[in-house]
C-alpha positions as CSV (number, residue, x, y, z in Angstrom):
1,X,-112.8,-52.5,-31.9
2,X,-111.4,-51.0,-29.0
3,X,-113.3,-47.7,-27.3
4,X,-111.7,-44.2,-27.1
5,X,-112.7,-42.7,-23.9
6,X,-113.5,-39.0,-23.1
7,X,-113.4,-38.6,-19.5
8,X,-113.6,-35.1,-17.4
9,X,-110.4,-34.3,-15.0
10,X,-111.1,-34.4,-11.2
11,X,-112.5,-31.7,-9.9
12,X,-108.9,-31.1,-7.7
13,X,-107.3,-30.3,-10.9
14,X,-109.4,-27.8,-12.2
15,X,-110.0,-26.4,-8.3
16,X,-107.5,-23.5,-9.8
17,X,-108.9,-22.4,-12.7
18,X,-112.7,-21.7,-11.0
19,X,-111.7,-18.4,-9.3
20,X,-109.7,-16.7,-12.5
21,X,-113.1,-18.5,-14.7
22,X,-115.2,-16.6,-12.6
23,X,-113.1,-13.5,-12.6
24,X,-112.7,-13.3,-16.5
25,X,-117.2,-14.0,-16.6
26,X,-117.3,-10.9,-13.8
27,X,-115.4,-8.8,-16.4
28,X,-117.0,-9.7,-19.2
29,X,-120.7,-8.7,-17.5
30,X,-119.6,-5.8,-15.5
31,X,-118.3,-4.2,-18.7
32,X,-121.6,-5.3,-20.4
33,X,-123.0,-2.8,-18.3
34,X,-120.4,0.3,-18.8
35,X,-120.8,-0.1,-22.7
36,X,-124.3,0.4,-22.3
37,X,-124.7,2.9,-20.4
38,X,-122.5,5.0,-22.5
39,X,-124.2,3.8,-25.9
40,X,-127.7,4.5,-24.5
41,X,-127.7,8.5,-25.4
42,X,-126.3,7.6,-29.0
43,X,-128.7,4.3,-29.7
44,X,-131.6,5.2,-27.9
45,X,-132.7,2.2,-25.5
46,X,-135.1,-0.1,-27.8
47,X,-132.4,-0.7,-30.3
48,X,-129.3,-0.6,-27.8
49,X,-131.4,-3.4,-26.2
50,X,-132.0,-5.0,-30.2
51,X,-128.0,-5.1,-30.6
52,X,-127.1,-6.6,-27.8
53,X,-129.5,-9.3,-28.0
54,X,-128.7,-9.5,-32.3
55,X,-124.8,-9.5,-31.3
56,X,-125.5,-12.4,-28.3
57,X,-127.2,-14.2,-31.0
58,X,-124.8,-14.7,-33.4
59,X,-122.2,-15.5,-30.9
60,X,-124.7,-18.5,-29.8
61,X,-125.7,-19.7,-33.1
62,X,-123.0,-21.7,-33.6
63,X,-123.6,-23.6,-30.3
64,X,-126.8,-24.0,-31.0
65,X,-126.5,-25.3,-34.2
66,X,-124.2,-27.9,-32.6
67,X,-126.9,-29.1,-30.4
68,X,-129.7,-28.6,-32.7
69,X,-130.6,-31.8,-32.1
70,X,-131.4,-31.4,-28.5
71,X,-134.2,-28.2,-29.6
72,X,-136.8,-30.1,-31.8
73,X,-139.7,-28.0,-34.1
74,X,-142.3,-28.6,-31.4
75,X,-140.3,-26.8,-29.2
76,X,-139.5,-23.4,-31.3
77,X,-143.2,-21.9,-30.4
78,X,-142.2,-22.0,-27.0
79,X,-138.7,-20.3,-27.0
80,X,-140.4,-17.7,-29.3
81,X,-143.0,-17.3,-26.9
82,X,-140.1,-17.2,-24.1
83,X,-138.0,-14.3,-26.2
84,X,-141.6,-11.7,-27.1
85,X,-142.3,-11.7,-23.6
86,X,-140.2,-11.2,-20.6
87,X,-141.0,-12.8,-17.5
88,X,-139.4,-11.1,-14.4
89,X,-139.6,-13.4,-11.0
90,X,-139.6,-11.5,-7.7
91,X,-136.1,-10.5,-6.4
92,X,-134.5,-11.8,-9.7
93,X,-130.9,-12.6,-7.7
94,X,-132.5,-14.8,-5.3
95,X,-134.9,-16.4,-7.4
96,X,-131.6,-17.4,-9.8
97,X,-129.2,-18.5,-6.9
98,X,-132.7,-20.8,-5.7
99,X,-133.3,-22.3,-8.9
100,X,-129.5,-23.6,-9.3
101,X,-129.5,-25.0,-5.6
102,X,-133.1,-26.8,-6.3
103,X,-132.2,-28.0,-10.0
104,X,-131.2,-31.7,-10.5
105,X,-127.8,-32.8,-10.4
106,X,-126.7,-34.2,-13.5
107,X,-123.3,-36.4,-14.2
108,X,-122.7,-37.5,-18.0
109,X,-119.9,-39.8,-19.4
110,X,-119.6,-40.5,-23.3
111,X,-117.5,-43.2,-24.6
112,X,-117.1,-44.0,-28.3
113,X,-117.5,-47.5,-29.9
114,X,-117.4,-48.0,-33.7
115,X,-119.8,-51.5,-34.8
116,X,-122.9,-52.4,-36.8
117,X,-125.4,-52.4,-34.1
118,X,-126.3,-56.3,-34.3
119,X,-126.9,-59.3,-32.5
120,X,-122.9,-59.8,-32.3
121,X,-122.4,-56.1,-30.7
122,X,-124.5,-56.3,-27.8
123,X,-122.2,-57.6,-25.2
124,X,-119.9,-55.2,-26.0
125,X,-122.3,-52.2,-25.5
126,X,-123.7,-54.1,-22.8
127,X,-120.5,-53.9,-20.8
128,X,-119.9,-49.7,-22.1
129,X,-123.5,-49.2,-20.6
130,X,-122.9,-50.9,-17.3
131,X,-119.2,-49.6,-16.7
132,X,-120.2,-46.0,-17.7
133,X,-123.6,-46.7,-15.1
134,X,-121.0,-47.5,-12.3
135,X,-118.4,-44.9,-12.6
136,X,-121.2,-41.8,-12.7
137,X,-122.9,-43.7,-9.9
138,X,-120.0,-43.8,-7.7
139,X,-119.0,-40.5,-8.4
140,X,-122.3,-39.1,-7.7
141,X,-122.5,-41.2,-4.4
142,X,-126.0,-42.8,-5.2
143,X,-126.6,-46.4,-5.4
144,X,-129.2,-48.3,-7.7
145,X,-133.0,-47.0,-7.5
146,X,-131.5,-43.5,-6.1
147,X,-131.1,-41.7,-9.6
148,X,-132.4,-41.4,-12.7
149,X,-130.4,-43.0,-15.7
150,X,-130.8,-42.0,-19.1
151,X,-129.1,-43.6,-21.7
152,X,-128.8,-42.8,-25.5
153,X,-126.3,-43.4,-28.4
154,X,-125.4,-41.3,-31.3
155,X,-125.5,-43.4,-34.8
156,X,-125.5,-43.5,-38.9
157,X,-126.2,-45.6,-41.3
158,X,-122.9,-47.5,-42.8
159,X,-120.9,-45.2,-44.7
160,X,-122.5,-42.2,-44.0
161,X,-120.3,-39.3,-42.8
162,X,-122.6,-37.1,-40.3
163,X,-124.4,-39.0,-36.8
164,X,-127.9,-38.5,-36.1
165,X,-127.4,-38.2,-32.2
166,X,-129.1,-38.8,-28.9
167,X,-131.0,-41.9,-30.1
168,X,-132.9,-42.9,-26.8
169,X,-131.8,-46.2,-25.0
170,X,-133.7,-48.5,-23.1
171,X,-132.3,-49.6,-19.8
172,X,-131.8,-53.1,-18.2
173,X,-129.3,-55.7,-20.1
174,X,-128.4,-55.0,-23.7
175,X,-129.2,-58.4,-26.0
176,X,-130.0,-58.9,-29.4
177,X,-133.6,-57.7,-29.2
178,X,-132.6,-54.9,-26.7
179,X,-130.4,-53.5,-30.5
180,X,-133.0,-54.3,-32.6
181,X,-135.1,-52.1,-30.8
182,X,-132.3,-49.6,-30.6
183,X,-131.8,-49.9,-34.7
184,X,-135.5,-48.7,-34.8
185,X,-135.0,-45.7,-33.0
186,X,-132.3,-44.8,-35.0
187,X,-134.2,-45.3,-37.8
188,X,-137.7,-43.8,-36.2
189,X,-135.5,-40.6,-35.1
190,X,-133.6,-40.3,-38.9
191,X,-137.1,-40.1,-40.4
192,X,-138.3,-37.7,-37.8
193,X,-135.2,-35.4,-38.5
194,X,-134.4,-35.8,-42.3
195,X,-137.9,-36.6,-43.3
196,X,-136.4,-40.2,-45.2
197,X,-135.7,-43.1,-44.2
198,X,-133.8,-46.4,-45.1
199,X,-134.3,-49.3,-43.0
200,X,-132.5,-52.1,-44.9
201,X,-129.5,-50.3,-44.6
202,X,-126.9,-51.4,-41.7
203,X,-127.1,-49.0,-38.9
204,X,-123.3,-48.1,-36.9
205,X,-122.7,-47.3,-33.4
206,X,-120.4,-44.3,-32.8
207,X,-121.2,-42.5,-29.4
208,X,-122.9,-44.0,-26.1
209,X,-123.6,-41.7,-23.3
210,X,-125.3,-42.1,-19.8
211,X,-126.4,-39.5,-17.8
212,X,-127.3,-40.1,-14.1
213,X,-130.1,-37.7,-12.7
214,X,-129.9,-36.9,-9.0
215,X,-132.7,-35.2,-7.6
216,X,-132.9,-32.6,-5.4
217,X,-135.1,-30.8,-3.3
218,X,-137.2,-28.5,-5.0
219,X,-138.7,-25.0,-3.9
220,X,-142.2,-24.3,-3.3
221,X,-143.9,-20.8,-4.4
222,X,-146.7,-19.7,-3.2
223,X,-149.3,-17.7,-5.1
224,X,-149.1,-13.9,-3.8
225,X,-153.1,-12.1,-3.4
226,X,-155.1,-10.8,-6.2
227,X,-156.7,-7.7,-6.8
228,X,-158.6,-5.6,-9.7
229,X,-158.0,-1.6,-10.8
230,X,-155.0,0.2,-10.8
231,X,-151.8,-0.2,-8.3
232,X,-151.1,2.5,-6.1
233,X,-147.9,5.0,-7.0
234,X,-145.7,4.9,-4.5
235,X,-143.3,8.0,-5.8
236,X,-141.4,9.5,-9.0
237,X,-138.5,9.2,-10.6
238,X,-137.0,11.5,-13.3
239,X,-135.5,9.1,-15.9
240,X,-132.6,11.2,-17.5
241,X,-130.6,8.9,-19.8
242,X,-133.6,6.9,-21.9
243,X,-134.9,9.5,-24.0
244,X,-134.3,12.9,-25.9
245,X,-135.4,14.6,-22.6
246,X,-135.9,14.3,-18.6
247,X,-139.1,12.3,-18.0
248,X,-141.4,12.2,-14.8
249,X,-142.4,8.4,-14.3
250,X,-144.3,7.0,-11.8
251,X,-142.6,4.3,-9.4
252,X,-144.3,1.3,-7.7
253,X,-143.6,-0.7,-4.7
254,X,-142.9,-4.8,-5.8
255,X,-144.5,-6.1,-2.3
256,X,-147.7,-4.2,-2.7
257,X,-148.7,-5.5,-6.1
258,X,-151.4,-8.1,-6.6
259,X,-151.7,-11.0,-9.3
260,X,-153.8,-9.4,-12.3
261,X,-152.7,-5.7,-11.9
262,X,-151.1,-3.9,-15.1
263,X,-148.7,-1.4,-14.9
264,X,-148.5,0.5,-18.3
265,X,-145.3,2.3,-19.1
266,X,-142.9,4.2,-18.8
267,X,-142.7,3.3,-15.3
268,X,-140.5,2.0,-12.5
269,X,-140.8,-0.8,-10.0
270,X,-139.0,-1.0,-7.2
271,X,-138.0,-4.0,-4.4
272,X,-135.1,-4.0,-2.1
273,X,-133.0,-6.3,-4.3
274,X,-133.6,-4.5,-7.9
275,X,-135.7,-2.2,-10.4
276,X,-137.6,-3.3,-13.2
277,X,-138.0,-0.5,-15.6
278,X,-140.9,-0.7,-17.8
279,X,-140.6,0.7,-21.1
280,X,-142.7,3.2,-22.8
281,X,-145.2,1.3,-25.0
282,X,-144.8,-2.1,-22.8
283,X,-146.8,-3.1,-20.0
284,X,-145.8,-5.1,-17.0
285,X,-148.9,-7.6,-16.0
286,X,-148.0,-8.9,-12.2
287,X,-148.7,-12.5,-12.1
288,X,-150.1,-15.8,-10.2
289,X,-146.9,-15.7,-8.1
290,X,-146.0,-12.3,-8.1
291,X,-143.5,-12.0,-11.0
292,X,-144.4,-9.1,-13.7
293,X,-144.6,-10.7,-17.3
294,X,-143.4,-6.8,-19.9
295,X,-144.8,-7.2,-23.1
């Protein structure tokens, strides 16, 4: 059967769109912003801060659903551990615009190819893995050894109308033991994710993808002094839109903090590129590296 291709425009094409993409996302923030600060006196800030994250939800729940695959059980503690406490790096701007430039470059091409994954399909996926393998290659400029490759293949058993996706492919030369192996993943992963399994039943192909993984530099942090008792005030602040009233809080100085102090609030922390405002009831807990972890 022939394969259907999904391939990505050149960049050239799409050079037009960036600026008014980036415009529209600017708006969309910016106004984020303008809402809430109007909403505050009304709401209160705890559950102005519990809508806005209940509203985001629902608006990615349907994308995550899509790529539920991709977020197995084990890894639920984790992202719930993630969203009870927040973890604030130093200079939050910077610390962003490093972690993009230091994060791996990743190109990804999926082509579709309909077959009961046997002995007679393999030098057909053989030839889909290798031609996908050159063409990310060559547009990521990296030759053999250079890169990472990861390949996988999304599949079902015959007749069935849903794919259990991102099976994980072996790589080197696709042959009849190569998708045997490759049927027992399928069937190891269907288990794994429906809890049955049915291993004399033919398994189809649908989806192949490659992804090539370029590496890039990464950035180092070093871990900042530590120090016991309480951090020194540095000033006040009167916060005048939180609450039912004007308060008094005390305000701290970022670059004077050391790992292990606590800052209980309500309170303010200030460094030349933003303010972290602690709650009342939280606590911010300065870290191994500097960055304040509000619980």
């Amino acid at each position: 059967m022939e394969t259907m291709t999904a391939t990505l425009p050149p960049a050239t094409e799409r050079a037009w769109l960036t600026p008014l993409e980036l415009a529209v996302l600017g708006a969309i923030w910016g106004a984020s912003f303008l809402f809430m600060r109007v909403a505050a006196k009304d709401f209160g800030p705890l559950a102005l801060v519990e809508v806005r994250l209940a509203l985001g939800s629902l608006v990615l729940l349907p994308f995550l659903w899509r790529a539920r695959a991709q977020f197995p059980r084990t890894l639920w503690p984790k992202l719930a551990l993630i969203g009870a406490i927040n973890i604030v790096p130093p200079n939050p701007g910077g610390f962003s615009a490093l972690g993009l430039l230091s994060s791996d470059r990743v190109y990804s091409e999926t082509r579709t190819l309909y077959g009961i994954l046997d002995g007679g399909l393999a030098p057909k996926v053989e030839r889909l893995f290798s031609a996908l393998e050159d063409e990310l290659k060559t547009r990521a400029g990296v030759a053999s050894g250079e890169a990472t490759i990861l390949r996988s293949f999304d599949g079902r058993l015959l007749g069935q109308g849903f794919e259990t996706p991102f099976i994980p492919v072996e790589n080197g030369p696709i042959g009849p033991d190569q998708i045997s192996r490759m049927v027992d993943s399928f069937h190891n992963e269907y288990e794994k994710r429906n809890r049955n399994r049915f291993d004399s039943h033919p398994v189809e192909g649908v989806t192949y993808r490659v992804q090539v993984v370029v590496p890039s530099e990464k950035v180092e942090y070093l871990p900042i002094e530590s120090g016991s008792g309480g951090p020194k005030v540095a000033g006040h602040t009167v916060i005048a839109h939180l609450y039912s009233e004007p308060r008094e809080v005390d305000c701290y100085e970022r670059p004077s903090l050391l790992a292990g102090q606590v800052i209980v609030g309500p309170a303010v922390i200030w460094e030349e590129m933003s303010t972290t405002f602690v709650p009342d009831g939280y606590k911010a807990t300065v870290g191994t590296y500097g960055e304040l972890h509000v619980d």
